[in-house]
N, CA, C and O of each residue as an XYZ file, in Angstrom:
360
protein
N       0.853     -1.170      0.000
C       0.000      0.000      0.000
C       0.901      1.235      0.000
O       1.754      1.436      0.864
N       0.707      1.864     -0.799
C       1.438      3.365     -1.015
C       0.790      4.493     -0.012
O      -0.406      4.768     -0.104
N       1.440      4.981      0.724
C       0.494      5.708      1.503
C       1.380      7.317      1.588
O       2.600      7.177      1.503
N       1.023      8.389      1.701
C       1.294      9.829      1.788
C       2.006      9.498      3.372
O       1.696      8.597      4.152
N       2.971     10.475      3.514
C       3.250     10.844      5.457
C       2.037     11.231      6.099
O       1.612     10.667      7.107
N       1.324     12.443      5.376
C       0.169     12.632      6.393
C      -0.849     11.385      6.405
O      -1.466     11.197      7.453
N      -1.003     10.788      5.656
C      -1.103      9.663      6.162
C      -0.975      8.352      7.152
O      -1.770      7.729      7.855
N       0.505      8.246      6.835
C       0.654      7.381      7.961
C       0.371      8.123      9.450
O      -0.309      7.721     10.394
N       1.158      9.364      9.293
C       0.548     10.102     10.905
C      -0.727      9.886     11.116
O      -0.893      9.427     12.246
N      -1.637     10.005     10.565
C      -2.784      9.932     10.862
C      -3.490      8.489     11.006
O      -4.636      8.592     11.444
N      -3.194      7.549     10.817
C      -3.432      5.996     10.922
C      -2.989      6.084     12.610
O      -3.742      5.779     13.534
N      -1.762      6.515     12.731
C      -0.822      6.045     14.199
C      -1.797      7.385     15.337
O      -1.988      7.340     16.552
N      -2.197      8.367     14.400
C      -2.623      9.132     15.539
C      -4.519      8.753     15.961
O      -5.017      8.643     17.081
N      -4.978      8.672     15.039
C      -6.321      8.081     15.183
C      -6.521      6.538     15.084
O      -7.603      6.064     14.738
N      -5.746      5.991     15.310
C      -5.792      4.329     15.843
C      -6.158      3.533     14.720
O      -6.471      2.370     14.975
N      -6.181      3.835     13.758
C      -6.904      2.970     12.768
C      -5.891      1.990     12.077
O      -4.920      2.491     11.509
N      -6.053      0.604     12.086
C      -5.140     -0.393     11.848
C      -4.898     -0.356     10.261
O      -5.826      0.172      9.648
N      -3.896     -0.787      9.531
C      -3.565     -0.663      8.544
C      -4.734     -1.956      8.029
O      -5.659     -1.590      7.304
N      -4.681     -2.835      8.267
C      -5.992     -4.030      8.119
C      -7.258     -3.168      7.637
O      -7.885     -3.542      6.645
N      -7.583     -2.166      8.249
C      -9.069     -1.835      8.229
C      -9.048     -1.133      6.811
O      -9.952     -1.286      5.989
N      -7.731     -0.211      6.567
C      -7.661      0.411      5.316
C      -7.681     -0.657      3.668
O      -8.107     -0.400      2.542
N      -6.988     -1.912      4.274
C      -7.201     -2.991      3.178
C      -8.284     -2.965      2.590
O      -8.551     -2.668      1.426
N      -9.155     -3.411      3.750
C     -10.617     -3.584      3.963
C     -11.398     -2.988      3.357
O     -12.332     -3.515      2.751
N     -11.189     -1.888      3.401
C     -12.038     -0.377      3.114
C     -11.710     -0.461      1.308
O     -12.663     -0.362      0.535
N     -10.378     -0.637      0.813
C     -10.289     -1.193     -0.247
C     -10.889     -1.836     -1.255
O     -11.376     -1.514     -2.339
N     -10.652     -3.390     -0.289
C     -11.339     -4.358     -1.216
C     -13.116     -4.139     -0.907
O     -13.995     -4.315     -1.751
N     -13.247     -3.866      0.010
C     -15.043     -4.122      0.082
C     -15.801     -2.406      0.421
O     -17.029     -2.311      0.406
N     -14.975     -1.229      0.693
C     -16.094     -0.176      0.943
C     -16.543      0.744     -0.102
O     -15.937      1.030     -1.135
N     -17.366      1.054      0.185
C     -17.922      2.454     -1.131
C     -17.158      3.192     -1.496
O     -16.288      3.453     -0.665
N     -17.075      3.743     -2.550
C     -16.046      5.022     -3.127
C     -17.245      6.126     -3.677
O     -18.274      5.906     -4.316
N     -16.896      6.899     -3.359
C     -17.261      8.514     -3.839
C     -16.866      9.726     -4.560
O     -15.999     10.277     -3.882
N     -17.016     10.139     -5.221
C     -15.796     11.365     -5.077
C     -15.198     12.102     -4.250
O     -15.942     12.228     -3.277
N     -14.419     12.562     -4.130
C     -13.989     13.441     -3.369
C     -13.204     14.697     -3.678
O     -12.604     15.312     -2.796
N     -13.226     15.175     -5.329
C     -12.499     15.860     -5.427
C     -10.602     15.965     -6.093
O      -9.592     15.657     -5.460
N     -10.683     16.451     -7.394
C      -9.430     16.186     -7.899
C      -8.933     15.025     -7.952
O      -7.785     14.686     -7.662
N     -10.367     13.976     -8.573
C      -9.538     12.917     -8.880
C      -9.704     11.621     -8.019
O      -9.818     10.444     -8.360
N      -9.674     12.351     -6.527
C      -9.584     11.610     -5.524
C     -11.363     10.915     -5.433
O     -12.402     11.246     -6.004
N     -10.952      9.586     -4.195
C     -11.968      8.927     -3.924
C     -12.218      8.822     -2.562
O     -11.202      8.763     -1.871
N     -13.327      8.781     -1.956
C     -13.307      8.755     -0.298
C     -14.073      7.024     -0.512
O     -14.754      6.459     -1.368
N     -13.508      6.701      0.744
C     -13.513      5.538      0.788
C     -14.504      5.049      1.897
O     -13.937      5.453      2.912
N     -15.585      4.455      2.285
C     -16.196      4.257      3.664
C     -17.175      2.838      3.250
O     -17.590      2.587      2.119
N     -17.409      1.998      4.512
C     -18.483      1.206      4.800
C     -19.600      1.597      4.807
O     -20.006      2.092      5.859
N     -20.717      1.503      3.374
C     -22.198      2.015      3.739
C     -22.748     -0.055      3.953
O     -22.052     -1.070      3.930
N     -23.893      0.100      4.093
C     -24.736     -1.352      4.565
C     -24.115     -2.365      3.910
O     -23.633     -3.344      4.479
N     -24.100     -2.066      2.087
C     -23.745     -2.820      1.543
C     -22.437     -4.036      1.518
O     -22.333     -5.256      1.395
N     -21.462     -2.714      1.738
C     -20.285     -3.017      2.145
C     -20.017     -3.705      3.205
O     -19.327     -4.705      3.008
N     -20.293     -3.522      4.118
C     -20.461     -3.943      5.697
C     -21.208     -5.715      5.305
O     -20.824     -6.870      5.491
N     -22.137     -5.220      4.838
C     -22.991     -7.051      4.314
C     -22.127     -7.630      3.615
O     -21.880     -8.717      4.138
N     -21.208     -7.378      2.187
C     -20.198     -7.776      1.628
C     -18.952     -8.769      2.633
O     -18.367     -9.848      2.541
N     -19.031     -7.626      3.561
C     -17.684     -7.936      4.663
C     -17.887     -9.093      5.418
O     -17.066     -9.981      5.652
N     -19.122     -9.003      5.801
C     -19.578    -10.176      6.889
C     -19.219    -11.468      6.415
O     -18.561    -12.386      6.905
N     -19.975    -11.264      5.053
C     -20.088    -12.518      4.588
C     -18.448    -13.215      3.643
O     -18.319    -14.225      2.952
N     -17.661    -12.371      3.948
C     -16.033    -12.544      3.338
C     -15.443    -13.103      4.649
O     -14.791    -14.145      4.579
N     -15.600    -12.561      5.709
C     -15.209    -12.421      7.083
C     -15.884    -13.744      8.204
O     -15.206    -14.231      9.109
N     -17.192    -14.118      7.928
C     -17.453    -15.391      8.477
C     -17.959    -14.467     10.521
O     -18.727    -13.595     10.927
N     -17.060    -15.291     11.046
C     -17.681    -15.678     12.411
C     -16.660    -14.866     13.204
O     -16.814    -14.825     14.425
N     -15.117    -13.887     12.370
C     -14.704    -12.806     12.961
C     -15.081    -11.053     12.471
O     -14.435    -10.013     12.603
N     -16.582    -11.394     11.802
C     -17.021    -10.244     11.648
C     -17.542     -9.322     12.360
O     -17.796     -8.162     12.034
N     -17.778    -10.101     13.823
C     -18.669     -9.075     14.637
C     -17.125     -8.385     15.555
O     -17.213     -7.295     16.121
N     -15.938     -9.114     15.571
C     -14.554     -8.559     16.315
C     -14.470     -7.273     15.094
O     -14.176     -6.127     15.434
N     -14.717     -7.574     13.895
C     -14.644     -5.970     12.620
C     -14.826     -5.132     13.219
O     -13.949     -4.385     13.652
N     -16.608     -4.972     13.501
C     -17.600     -4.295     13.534
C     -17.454     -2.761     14.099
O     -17.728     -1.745     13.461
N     -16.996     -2.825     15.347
C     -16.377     -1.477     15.963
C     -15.648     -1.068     14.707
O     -16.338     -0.468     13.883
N     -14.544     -1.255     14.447
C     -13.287     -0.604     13.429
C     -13.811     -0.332     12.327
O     -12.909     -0.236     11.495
N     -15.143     -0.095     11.723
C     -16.028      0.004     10.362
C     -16.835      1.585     10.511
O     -17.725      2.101      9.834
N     -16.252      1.950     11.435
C     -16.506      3.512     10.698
C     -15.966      4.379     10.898
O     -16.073      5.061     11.917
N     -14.923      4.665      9.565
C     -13.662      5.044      9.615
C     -13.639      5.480      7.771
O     -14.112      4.673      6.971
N     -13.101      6.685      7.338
C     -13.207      6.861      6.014
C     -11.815      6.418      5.811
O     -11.199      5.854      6.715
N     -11.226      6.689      4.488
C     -10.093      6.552      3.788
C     -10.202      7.918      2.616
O     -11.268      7.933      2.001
N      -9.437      8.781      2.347
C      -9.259      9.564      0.809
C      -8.050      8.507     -0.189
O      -7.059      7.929      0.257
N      -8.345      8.516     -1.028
C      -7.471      7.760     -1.804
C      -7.021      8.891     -3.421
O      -7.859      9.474     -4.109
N      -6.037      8.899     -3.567
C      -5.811      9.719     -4.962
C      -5.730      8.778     -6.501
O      -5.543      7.626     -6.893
N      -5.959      9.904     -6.924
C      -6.513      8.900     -8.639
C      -5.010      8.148     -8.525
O      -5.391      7.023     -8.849
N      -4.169      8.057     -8.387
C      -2.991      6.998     -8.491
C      -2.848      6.120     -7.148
O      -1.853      5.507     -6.760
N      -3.754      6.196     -6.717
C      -4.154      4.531     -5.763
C      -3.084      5.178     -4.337
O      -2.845      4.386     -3.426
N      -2.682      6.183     -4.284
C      -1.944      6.530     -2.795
C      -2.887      7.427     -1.972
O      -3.401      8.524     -2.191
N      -2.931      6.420     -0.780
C      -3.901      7.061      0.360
C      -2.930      8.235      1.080
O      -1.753      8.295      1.437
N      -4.196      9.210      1.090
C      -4.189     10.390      1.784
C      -3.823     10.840      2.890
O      -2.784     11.368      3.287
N      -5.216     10.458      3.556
C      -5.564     10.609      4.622
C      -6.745      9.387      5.064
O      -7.328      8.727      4.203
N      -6.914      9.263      6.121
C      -7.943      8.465      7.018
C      -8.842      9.172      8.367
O      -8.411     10.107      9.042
N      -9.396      8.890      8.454
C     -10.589      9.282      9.904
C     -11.412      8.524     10.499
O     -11.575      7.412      9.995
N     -12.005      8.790     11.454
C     -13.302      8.121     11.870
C     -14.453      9.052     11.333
O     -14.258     10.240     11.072
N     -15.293      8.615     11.233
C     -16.233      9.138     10.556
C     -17.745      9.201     11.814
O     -18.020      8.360     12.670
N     -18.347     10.263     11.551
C     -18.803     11.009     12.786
C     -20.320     11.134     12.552
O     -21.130     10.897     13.448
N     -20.737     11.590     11.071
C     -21.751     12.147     10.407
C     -21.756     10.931      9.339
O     -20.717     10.307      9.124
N     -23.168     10.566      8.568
C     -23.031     10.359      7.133
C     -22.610     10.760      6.170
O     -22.801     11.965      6.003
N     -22.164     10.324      5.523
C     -21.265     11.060      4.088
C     -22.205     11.563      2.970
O     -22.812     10.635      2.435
N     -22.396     12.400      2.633
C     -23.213     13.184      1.802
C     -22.834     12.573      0.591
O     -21.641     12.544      0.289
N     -23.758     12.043     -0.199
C     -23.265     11.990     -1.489
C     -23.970     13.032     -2.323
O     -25.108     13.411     -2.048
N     -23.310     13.466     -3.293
C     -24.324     14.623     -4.295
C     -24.270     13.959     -5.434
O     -24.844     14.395     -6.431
C-alpha cells in the first residue's frame, strides 16, 4: 500500500489499523472526493459484503467500520478518519 506521510501520521494518531484500510479497499464504497480523488467508507452494503467474506470474525470488525479513507486517482492514500456524520453523497 502506497500511503502519503500525512497519512501514515494519521493511521498512528487516530488508531486505525492498517488491516481496516485494506478492507475499506477491497469491500467499501467510493465517492468522489475531489481532484480525482476517492473517499472511501463502509455504507450497509459493504459492511454485508464484509460479513459474509469475514465469516464468524465479523462481529470482532464491527467497531473498526466507521472510519473513512481519501485515496488519490494513483491509488496513494491520503488521509484516514473516523467518521462522525453520514457522508453526503451529491
Amino acid at each position: 500500500m502506497n500511503t502519503s506521510q500525512h497519512a501514515t501520521v494519521r493511521l498512528q494518531q487516530r488508531g486505525i489499523s492498517p488491516l481496516v484500510v485494506d478492507l475499506l479497499r477491497d469491500f467499501g464504497k467510493s465517492v468522489p472526493a475531489g481532484d480525482g480523488a476517492s473517499k472511501l467508507f463502509f455504507d450497509k452494503a459493504a459492511r454485508k459484503k464484509l460479513k459474509a467474506y469475514a465469516g464468524s470474525i465479523a462481529r470482532f470488525l464491527e467497531e473498526h467500520l466507521n472510519v473513512y479513507a481519501v485515496v488519490a486517482a494513483d491509488d496513494r492514500l491520503i488521509t484516514v478518519g473516523h467518521l462522525y456524520e453520514r457522508v453526503r453523497r451529491h
